[in-house]
C-alpha positions as YAML, in Angstrom:
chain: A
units: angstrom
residues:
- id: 1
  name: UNK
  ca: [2.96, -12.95, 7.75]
- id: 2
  name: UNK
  ca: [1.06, -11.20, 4.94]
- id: 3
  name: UNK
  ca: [-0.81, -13.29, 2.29]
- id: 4
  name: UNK
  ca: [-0.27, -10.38, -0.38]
- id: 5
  name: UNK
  ca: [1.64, -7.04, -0.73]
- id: 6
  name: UNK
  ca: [0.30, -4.30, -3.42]
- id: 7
  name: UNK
  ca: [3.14, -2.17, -3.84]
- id: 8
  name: UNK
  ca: [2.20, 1.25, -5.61]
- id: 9
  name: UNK
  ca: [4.60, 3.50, -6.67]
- id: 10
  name: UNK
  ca: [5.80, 5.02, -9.97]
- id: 11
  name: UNK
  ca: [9.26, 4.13, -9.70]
- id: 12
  name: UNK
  ca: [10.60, 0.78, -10.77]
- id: 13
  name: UNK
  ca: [13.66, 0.82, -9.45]
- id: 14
  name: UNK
  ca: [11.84, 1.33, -5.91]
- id: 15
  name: UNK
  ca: [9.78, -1.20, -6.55]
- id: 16
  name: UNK
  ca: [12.62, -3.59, -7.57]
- id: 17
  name: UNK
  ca: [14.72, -2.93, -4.27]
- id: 18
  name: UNK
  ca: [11.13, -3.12, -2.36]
- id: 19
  name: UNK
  ca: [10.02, -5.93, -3.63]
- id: 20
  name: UNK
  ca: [13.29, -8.11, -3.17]
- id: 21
  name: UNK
  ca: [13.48, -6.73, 0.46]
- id: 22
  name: UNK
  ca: [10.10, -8.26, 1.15]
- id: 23
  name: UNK
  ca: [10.77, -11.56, -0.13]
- id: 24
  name: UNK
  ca: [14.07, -11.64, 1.44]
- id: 25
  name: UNK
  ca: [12.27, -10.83, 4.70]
- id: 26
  name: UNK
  ca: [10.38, -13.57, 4.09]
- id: 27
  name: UNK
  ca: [7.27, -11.89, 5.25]
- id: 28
  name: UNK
  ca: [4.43, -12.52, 2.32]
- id: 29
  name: UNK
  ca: [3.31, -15.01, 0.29]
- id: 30
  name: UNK
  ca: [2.73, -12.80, -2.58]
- id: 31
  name: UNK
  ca: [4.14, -9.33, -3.85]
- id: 32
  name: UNK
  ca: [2.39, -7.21, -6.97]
- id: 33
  name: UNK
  ca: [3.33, -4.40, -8.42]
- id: 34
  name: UNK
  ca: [1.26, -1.03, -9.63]
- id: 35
  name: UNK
  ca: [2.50, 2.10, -11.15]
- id: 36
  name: UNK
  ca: [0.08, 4.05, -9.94]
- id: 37
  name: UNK
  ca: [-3.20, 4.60, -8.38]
- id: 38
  name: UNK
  ca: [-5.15, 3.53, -11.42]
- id: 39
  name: UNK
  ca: [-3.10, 0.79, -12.28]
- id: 40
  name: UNK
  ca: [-3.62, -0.85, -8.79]
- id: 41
  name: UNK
  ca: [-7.36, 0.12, -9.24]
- id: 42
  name: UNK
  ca: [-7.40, -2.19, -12.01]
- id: 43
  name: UNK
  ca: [-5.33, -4.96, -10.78]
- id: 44
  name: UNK
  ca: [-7.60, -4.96, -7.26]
- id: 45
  name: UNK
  ca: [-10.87, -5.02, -9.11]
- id: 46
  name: UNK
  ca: [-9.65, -7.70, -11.54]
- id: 47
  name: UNK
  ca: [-8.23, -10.26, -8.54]
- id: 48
  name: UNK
  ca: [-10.30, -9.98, -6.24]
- id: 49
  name: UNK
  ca: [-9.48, -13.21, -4.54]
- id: 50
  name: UNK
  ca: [-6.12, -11.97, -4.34]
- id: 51
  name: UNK
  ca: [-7.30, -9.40, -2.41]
- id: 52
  name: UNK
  ca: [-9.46, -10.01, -0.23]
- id: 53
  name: UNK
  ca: [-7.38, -13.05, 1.21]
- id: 54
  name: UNK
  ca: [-6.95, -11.64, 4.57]
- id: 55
  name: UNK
  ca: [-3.36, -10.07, 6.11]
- id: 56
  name: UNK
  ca: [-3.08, -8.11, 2.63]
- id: 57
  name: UNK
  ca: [-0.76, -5.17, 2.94]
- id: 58
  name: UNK
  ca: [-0.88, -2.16, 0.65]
- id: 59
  name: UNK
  ca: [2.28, 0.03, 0.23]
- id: 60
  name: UNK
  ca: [1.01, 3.05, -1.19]
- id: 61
  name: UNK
  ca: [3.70, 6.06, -2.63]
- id: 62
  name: UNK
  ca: [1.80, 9.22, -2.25]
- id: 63
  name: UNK
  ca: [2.92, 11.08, -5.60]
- id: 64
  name: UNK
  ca: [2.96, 9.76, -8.71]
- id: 65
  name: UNK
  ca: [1.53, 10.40, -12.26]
- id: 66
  name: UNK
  ca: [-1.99, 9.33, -13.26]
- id: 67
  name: UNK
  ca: [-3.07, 9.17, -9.94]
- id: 68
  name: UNK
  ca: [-1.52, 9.55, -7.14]
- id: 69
  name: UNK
  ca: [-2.00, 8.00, -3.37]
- id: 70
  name: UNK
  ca: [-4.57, 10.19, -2.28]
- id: 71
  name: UNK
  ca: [-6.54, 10.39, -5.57]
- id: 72
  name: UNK
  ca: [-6.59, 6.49, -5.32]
- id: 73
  name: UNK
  ca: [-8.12, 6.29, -1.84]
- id: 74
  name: UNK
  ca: [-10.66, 8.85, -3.18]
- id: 75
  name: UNK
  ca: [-11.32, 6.43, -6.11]
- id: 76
  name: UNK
  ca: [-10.98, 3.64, -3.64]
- id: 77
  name: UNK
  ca: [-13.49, 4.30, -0.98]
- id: 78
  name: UNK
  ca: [-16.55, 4.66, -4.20]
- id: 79
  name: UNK
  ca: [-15.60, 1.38, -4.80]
- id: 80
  name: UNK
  ca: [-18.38, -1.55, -3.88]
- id: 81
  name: UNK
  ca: [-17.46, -3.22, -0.41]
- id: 82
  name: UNK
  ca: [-16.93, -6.62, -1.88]
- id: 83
  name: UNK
  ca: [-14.17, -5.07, -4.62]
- id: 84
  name: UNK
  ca: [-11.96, -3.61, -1.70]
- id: 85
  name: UNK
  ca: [-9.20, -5.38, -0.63]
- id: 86
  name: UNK
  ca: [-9.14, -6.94, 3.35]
- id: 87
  name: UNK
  ca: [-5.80, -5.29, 4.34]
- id: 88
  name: UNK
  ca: [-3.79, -2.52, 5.77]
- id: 89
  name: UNK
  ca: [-2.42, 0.86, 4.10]
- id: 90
  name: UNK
  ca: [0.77, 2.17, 4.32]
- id: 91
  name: UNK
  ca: [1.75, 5.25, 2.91]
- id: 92
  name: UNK
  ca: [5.01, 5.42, 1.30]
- id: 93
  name: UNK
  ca: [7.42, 8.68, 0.43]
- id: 94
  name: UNK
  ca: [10.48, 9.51, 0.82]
- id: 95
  name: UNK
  ca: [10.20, 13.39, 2.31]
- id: 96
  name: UNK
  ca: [7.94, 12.87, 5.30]
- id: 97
  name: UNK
  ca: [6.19, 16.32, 4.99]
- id: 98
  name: UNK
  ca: [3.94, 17.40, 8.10]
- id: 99
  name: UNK
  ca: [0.73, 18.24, 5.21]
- id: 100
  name: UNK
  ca: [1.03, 14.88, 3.80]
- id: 101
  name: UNK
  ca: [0.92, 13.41, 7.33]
- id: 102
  name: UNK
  ca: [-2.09, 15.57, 8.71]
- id: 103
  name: UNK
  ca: [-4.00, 14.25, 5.41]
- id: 104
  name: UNK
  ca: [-2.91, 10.86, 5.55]
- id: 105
  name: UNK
  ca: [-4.09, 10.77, 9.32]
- id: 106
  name: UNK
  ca: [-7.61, 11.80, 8.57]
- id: 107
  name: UNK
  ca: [-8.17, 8.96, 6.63]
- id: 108
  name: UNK
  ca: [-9.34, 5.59, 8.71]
- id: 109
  name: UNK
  ca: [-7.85, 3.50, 6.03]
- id: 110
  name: UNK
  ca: [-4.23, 4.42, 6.29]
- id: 111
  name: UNK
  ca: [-2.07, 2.38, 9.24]
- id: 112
  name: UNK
  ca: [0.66, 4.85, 8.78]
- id: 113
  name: UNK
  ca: [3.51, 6.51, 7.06]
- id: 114
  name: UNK
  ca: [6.71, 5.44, 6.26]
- id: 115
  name: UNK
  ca: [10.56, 6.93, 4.40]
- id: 116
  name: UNK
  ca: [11.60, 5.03, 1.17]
- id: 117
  name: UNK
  ca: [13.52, 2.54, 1.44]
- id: 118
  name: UNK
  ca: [11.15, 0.48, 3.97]
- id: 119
  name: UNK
  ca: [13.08, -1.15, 6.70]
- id: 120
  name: UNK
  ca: [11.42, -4.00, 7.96]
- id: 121
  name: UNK
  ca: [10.84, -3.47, 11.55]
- id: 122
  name: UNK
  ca: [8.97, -0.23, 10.94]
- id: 123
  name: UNK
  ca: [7.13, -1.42, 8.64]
- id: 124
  name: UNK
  ca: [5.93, -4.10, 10.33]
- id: 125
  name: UNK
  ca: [5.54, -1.53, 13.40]
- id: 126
  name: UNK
  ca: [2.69, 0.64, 10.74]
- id: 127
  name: UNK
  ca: [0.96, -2.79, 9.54]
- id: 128
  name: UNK
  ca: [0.21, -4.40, 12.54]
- id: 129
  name: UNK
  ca: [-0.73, -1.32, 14.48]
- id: 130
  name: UNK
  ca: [-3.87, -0.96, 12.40]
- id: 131
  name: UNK
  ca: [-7.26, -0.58, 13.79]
- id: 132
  name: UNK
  ca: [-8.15, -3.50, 10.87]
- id: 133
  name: UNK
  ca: [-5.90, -5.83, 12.29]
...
């Protein structure tokens, strides 16, 4: 069970269909929403206890306007240790192109990638195969 999921994506309808799957599954205690990168920026810095409550999940959609996922864990990783969050990243999209993966797999903080819609079991597969976990 997660104490919080960030989900961070551009889309609301997305976000609607996401965000009733997860409390359907029954799976967090909390879910928030950001539109993009520097939305959930904001919203991280601003709650930290939120946050940094441990088993935190972060679904992140790679493009969107403003900033998109990778400009966000640029942004991200400047930010002081005790702003971060204490959870996992997910990477969310919904063409699972082999560029985006090579990037995404450099970076230590992503668990994994995953196709819009999420379906549970993979999902849970990315989250709790993390390194951080």
């Amino acid at each position: 069970m997660f104490s919080t999921i960030l989900l961070i994506d551009d889309d609301n309808p997305t976000n609607y269909l996401h965000r009733f799957y997860l409390e359907e599954w029954n799976i967090c205690q909390s879910v928030h929403v950001a539109l993009d990168g520097r939305e959930a920026l904001t919203l991280i810095q601003q709650n930290p206890a939120i946050f940094k409550s441990p088993n935190s999940l972060i679904l992140l959609d790679i493009n969107m306007p403003v900033m998109n996922g990778f400009e966000f864990l640029q942004a991200y990783s400047l930010l002081e240790e005790n702003q971060k969050a204490d959870g996992v990243f997910v990477m969310l999209t919904t063409t699972l192109s082999e560029a985006y993966q090579q990037r995404a797999n450099s970076m230590s903080e992503i668990s994994g990638f995953i196709k819009k819609p999420v379906v549970q079991e993979e999902l849970l597969s990315k989250a709790h195969s993390s390194p951080r976990r």
